[in-house]
C-alpha positions as CSV (number, residue, x, y, z in Angstrom):
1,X,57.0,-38.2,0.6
2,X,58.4,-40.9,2.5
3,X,55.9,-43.7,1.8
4,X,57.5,-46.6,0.7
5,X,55.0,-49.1,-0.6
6,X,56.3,-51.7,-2.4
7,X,53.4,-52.3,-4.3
8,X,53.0,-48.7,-5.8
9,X,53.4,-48.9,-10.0
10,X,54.7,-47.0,-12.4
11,X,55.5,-47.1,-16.1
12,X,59.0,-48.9,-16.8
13,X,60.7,-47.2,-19.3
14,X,63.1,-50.0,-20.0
15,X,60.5,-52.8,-20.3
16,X,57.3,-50.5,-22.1
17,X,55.0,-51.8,-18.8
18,X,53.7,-51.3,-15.4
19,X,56.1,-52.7,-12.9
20,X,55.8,-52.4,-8.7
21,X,58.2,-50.6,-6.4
22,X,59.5,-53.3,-5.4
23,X,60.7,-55.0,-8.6
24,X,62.6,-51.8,-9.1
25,X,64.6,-52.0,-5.9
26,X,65.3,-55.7,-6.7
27,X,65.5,-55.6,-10.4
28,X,69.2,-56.8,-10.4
29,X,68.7,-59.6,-7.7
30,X,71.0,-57.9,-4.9
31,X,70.3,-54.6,-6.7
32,X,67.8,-51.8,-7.5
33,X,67.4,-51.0,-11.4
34,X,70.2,-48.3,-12.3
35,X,67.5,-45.7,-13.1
36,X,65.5,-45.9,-9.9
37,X,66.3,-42.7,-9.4
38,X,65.1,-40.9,-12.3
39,X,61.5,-43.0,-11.9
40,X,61.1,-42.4,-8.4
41,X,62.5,-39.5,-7.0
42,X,59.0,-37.9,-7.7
43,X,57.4,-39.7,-6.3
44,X,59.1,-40.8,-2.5
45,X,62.1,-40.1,-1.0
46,X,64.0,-42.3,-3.1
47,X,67.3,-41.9,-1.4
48,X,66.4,-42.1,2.1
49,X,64.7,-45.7,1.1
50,X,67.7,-46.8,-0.8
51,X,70.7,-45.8,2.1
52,X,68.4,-47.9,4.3
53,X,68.8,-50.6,2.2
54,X,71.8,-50.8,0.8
55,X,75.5,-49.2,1.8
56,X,77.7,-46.4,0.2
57,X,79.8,-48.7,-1.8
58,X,76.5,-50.4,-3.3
59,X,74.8,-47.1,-4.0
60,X,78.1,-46.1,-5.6
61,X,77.6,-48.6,-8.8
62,X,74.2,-46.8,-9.3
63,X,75.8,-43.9,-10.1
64,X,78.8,-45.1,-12.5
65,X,78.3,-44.3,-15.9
66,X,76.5,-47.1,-18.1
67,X,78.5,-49.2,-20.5
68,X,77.6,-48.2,-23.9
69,X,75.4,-50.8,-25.4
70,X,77.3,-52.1,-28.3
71,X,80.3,-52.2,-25.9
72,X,78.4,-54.7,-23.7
73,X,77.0,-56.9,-26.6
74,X,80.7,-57.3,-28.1
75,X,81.8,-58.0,-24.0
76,X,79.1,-60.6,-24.1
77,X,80.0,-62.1,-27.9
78,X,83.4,-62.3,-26.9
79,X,82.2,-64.3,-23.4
80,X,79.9,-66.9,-25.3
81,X,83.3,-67.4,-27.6
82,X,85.6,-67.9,-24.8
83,X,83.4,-70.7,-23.3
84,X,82.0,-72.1,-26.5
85,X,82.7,-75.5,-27.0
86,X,85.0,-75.9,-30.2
87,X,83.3,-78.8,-32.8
């Protein structure tokens, strides 16, 4: 259970495709996808990989409740405002 391939696949539920391991545990650049968990743990020791790789505090934001959707696209409308450029 505690083969970590990188290359092993499985079905992404947030992109509707195969992706590898290892896009997974980099999915947000300096972090793994916030549901790695709940795609992996099946499969490998999912949390003895990730404490390897990253520390407590990192791990910590994987496990903080997800912004609600429409909250994050008003958060990202209100962004784009603030650094629009006025015509």
């Amino acid at each position: 259970m505690t083969d970590f391939k990188e290359n092993k696949e499985l079905y992404c539920r947030r992109l509707g495709h195969k992706v590898p391991f290892s896009y997974c545990a980099a999915e947000g650049i300096t972090m793994p996808c916030r549901i790695i968990y709940q795609c992996w743990a099946d499969r490998m020791s999912i949390n003895e990989y990730l404490e390897t790789k990253f520390t407590p505090e990192q791990l910590s934001k994987l496990h903080a409740p997800a912004q609600p959707k429409i909250a994050s696209i008003v958060e990202l409308i209100s962004r784009a405002r603030n650094t629009a450029d006025p015509a």
